[in-house]
C-alpha positions in Angstrom: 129.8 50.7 104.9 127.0 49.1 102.6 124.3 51.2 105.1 126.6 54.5 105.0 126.3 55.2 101.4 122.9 55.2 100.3 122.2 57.4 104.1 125.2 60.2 102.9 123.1 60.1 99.2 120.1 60.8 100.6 121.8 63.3 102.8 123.2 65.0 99.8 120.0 64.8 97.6 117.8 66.5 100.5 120.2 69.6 101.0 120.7 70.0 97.4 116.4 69.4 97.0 116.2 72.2 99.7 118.2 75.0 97.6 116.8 73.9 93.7 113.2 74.2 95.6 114.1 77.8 97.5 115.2 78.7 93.9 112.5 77.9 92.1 110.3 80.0 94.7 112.4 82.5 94.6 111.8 83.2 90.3 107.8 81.7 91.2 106.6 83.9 94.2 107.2 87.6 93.6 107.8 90.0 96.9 104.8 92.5 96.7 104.0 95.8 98.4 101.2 98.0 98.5 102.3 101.9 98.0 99.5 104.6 98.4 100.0 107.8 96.4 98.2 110.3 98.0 95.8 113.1 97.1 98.3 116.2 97.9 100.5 114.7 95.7 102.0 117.3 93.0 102.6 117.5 89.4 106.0 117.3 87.7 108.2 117.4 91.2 109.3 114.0 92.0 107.8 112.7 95.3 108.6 109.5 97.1 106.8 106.7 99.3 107.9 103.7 100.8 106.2 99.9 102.3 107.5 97.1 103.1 107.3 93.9 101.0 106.0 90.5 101.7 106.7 87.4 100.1 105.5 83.9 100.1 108.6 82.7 102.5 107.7 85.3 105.2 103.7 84.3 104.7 104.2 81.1 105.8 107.2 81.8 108.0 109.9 80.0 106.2 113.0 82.4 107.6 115.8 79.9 106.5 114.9 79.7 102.7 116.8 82.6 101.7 120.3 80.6 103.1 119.8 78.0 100.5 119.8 80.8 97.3 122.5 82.8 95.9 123.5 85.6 93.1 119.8 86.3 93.3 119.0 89.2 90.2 115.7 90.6 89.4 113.8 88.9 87.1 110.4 91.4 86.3 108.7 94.2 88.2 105.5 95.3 87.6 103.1 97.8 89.4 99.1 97.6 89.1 96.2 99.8 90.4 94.6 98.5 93.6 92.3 101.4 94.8 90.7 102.3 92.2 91.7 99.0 90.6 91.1 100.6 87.1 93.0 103.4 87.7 95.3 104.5 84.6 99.0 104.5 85.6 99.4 106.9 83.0 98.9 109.7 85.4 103.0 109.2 85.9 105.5 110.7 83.7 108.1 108.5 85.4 108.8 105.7 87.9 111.8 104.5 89.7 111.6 100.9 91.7 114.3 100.6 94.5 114.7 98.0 97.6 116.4 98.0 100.7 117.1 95.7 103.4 116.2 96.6 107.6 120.2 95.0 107.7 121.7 97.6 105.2 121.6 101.6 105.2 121.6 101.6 101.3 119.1 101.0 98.4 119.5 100.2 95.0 117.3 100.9 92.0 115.7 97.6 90.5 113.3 98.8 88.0 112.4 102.0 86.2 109.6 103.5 83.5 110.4 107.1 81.9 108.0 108.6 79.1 104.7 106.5 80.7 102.3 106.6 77.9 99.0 108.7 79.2 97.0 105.9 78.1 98.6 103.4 79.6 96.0 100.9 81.9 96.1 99.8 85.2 99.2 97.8 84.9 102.6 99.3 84.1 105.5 96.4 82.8 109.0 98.2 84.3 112.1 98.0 82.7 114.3 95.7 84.9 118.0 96.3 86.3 119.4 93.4 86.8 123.1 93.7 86.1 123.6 93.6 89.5 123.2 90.7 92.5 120.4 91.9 95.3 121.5 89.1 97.9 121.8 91.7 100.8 118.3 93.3 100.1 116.8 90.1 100.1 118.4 87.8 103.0 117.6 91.0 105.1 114.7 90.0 108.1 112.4 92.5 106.2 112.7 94.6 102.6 111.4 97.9 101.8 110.4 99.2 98.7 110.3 102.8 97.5 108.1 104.2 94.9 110.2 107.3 93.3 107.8 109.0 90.8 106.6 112.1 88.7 103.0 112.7 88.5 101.8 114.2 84.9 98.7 115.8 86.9 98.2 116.8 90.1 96.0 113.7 91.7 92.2 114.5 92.6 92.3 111.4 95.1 94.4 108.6 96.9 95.6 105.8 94.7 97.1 102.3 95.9 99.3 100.5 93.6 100.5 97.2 94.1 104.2 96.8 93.2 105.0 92.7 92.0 109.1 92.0 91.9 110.1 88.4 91.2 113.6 87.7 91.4 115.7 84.9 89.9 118.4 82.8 91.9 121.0 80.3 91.8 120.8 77.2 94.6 123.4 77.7 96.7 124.5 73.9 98.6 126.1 74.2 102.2 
């Protein structure tokens, strides 16, 4: 009995480690995708693209951290220019962020921008959405992300931004 005990602590202490630690990268390492806006694009007509998004769990191949994580939310999204990196995101009137999961036919809006200030930068803060949990776009085996926007002017060239979400979660114990 004496040997039992501190073996069922340590039990308990490792399985609750492994969810505190999948939720702390979870609000640490944001999912990120690369979108390319492209040269045809048009002025004032809203136009769509879509990537998929990688984060740190699927770089190194953890496929099981997402089961130790619940009532995940989003916690920030941002977008930056990649190609050209200075780029001024102020060539968009307005931006809508949503995800979707490969496991689920829907998508839901995480992050929006309307009235983007022409003079702007290369990196564009987006108001957040999170009254709502995202647990099925994220436990899915891949999440896409699509770009909804208005250009201002018609664009002269291609333009890559990178899109940066961070998410927060709760551990979930089994």
């Amino acid at each position: 009995m004496k040997k039992t005990f501190p073996i069922l602590f340590a039990f308990i202490i490792v399985i609750s480690g492994c969810a505190t630690v999948q939720s702390i990268i979870k609000s640490t390492f944001p999912y990120t995708a690369t979108i390319i806006v492209p040269a045809a694009s048009k002025s004032n007509t809203p136009i769509s693209a879509t990537s998929s998004a990688t984060s740190i769990d699927e770089v190194f191949g953890n496929q099981n951290g997402n089961n130790y994580v619940k009532e995940i939310r989003i916690a920030s999204a941002k977008i930056v220019a990649s190609n050209p990196n200075n780029k001024s995101l102020g060539m968009f009137k307005s931006i809508k962020l949503y995800i979707s999961s490969s496991n689920s036919n829907s998508e839901v809006m995480v992050a929006s921008r309307n009235d983007v200030q022409e003079n702007i930068g290369s990196e564009l803060v987006l108001d957040i959405d999170n009254s709502r949990f995202v647990d099925d776009y994220i436990k899915g085996s891949s999440m896409r992300v699509r770009l909804e926007y208005v250009l201002r002017n018609s664009a002269t060239m291609d333009v890559s931004v990178r899109t940066s979400l961070s998410f927060i979660s709760s551990p979930k114990t089994q």
